[in-house]
C-alpha positions, 0 to 999 in steps of 0.5 A: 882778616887773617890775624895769624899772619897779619903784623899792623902798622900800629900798635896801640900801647898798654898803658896805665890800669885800665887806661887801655881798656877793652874799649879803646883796644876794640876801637882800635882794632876795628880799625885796623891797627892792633889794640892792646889792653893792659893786664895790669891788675885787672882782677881789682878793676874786675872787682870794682866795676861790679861793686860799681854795679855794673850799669851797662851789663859788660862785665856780666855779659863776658862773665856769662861766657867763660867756661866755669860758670862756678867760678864766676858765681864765687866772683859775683857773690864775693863783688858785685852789687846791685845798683852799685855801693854808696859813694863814699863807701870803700871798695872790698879790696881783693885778696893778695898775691902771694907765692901760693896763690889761693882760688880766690886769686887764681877765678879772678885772674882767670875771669878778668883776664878773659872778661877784658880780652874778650870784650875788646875782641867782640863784634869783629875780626880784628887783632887784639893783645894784651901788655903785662909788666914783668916785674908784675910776677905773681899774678902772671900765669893765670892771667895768660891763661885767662886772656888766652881763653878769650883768644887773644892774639899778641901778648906783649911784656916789657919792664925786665928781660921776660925769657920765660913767657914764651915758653910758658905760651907754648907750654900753657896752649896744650894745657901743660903746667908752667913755673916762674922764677921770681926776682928776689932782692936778697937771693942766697945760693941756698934759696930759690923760689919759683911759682908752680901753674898746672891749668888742669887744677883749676880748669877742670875738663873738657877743656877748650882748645887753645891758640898759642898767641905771637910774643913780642918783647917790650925792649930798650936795647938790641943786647936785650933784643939778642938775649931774647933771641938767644935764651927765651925759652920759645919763639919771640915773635917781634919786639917793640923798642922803647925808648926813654921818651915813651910813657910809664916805666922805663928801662934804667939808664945805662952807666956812663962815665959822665954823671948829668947834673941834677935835674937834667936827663940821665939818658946818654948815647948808650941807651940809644938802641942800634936799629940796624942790630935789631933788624938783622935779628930778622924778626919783625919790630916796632919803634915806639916813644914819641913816634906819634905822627905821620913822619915818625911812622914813615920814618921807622918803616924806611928803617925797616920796622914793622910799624910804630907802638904808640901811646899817649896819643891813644892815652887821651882818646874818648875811649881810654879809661882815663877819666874825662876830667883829667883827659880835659886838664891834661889836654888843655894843658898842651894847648896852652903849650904848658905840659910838663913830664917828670921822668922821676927815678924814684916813683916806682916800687920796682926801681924802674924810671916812671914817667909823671905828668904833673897835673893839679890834685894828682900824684904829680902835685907835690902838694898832693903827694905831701897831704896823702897818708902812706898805705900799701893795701893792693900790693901789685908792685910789692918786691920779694925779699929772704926774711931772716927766717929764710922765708919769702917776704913781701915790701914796698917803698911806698909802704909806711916808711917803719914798716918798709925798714922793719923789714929791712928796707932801708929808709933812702929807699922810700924817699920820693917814692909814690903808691903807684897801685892806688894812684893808676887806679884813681887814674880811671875812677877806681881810686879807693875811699878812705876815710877822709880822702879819695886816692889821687890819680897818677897820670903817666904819660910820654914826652912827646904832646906835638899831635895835641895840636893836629887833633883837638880843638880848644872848644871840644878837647875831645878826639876819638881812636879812628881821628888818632890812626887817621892822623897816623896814617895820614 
């Protein structure tokens, strides 16, 4: 298969941490179809399987094959453990993301970027990419880098307006340095902070030779769509476009004259993006959010489409790294026609709409939520801010609530807000010990559960990535 030319019928979303992982996104790509790993903190789930002992060998099997070998030595010295660590012993959390980011951050970006990026590509021809949340900064350059080193062949980007990356893939495949502006919450004119790349600096030579993978830009309007086009810093290759009913972050709702009443949908005629818009951009696309069935694909290819991206229908699947106890409640919980998503505007650090499925002894159980200390220890959706001193500071609503304003948050910004770090983390099994408790998951998922019935048996509540794409394709 000439991956370089090939644009597939399905995409297979990004989710969670971890939940796409390198297993589904092989699975799907040995398929056929493009498989995608998420790149969110993938340096934590890196560090926590080997500390889990890494029983199956894949961790160190793709190690063994990244070009510094002295950067993978410093990672297992600093994480992995033999037979892996007692249970109820916390993980060594790794260090944090910071403006200047240390060797430590920079070998565990690289090495878990290219860890996951080439385990999903193993074996076969097929193509494989890689989603990153833009509101996700500080760990973006080098994770590129890494995945690219690996071969990856789509990278995808939603959750902001990413104008930069494709620049910076055009930038980093000849082995230029790169920069990113970061988003601050209190800009002053006097103040603008920008994070610096040089690959050289950390890659010593002779370097590999690198292919610059195709962007597609994670979208939810054809304004955004035309911004891309008109002011990305290189090529965008396609896009995906997102609507409010799909999983995990969503774009924010677009004002309206009319205010919903609580409780119901803050979604209106404005956010529905103008399909014909997009296609007269003349790149391919894909339709993504509750697309998950034979019709909904028909239906976007007539509309012109490239294809559907779809998600939660591979979020269940034998191979995601959702854990099989919460795959078997949530599935259950859909054929008994009872599932319940929340689209809670509040959940997310980043400001963004968070999709929540409201399982039994997770974040989406108000009685959990209640019971469960406020800490902020990974810090991945930490947002920027100018301290007073004028210098670069780092908070979060989902920190302790005196800590958040003492660094002049205010307080109605911590309400309903959920570590989301931790609980996607307890999503795939990596959730922290504490000293009383385990993180709870967070699940998120899309609206849309109509293929549950198509693919799984109330005796079984099991199906595999190939039952999803037949289904699809069916």
């Amino acid at each position: 298969m000439n991956t370089s030319d090939y644009f597939p019928e399905i995409i297979q979303g990004g989710m969670g941490a971890g939940v796409s992982n390198w297993k589904l996104a092989k699975s799907v790509a040995c398929h056929g179809q493009l498989g995608v790993v998420s790149g969110t903190a993938l340096d934590s789930i890196l560090a926590r399987r080997l500390q889990l002992g890494d029983l199956d060998g894949s961790m160190r099997r793709a190690m063994s094959q990244f070009p510094w070998q002295d950067i993978v030595q410093k990672i297992l010295d600093d994480y992995f453990i033999e037979g892996g660590k007692e249970p109820h012993m916390p993980f060594k959390n790794i260090p944090w993301h910071e403006l200047e980011l240390s060797a430590a951050n920079v070998g565990l970006l690289l090495v878990s970027n290219f860890v996951e990026i080439f385990l999903a590509k193993e074996g076969h021809d097929g193509p494989v990419g890689i989603n990153y949340l833009e509101k996700i900064q500080l760990p973006t350059l080098p994770s590129l880098l890494g995945a690219m080193l690996a071969g990856v062949t789509y990278v995808l980007m939603g959750g902001g307006i990413p104008l930069a990356i494709p620049g910076t893939l055009d930038s980093l495949a000849k082995w230029e340095p790169v920069q990113l502006s970061l988003h601050v919450d209190n800009p002053t004119d006097e103040s603008s902070y920008t994070m610096h790349f040089d690959p050289k600096q950390w890659c010593p030579g002779p370097l590999p030779e690198l292919t610059r993978p195709k962007f597609l830009a994670v979208i939810s309007s054809d304004i955004v769509a035309k911004t891309m086009v008109r002011k990305a810093s290189g090529y965008v290759d396609g896009f995906v476009v997102e609507d409010h009913t799909a999983g995990g972050h969503n774009a924010p709702p677009r004002r309206s004259d009319v205010q919903p009443a609580p409780g119901a949908c803050p979604y209106g005629a404005k956010d529905v993006p103008d399909i014909a818009k997009i296609k007269n951009l003349g790149r391919p696309f894909w339709l993504a959010g509750s697309c998950a069935s034979p019709e909904r694909l028909k239906d976007a290819l007539a509309q012109g489409a490239a294809g559907i991206q779809v998600g939660t229908i591979f979020a269940f699947c034998e191979e995601s790294g959702i854990t099989p106890e919460l795959k078997q409640q949530a599935l259950r919980k859909c054929l008994e026609g009872t599932p319940d998503v929340c689209t809670n505007m509040n959940a997310s650090p980043t400001g963004y709409p968070f999709k929540i499925l409201q399982l039994e002894g997770t974040l989406g159980d108000p009685a959990v939520v209640a019971a469960r200390k406020r800490v902020c220890d990974l810090g991945f959706l930490r947002q920027f801010y100018i301290t007073d001193e004028g210098k670069l500071g780092y908070r979060c609503t989902a920190e302790p609530e005196a800590l958040f304003v003492k660094k002049g948050g205010k307080i109605e910004k911590t309400e309903g807000a959920l570590c989301l770090c931790n609980g996607l983390l307890g999503t795939i099994g990596l959730g922290q010990t504490r000293k009383d408790y385990v993180e709870p998951a967070v699940v998120t998922t899309g609206e849309d559960f109509a293929f549950v019935e198509k693919l799984v048996k109330s005796d079984t509540l099991t199906y595999t990535a190939k039952d999803a794409i037949d289904y699809l394709k069916s």
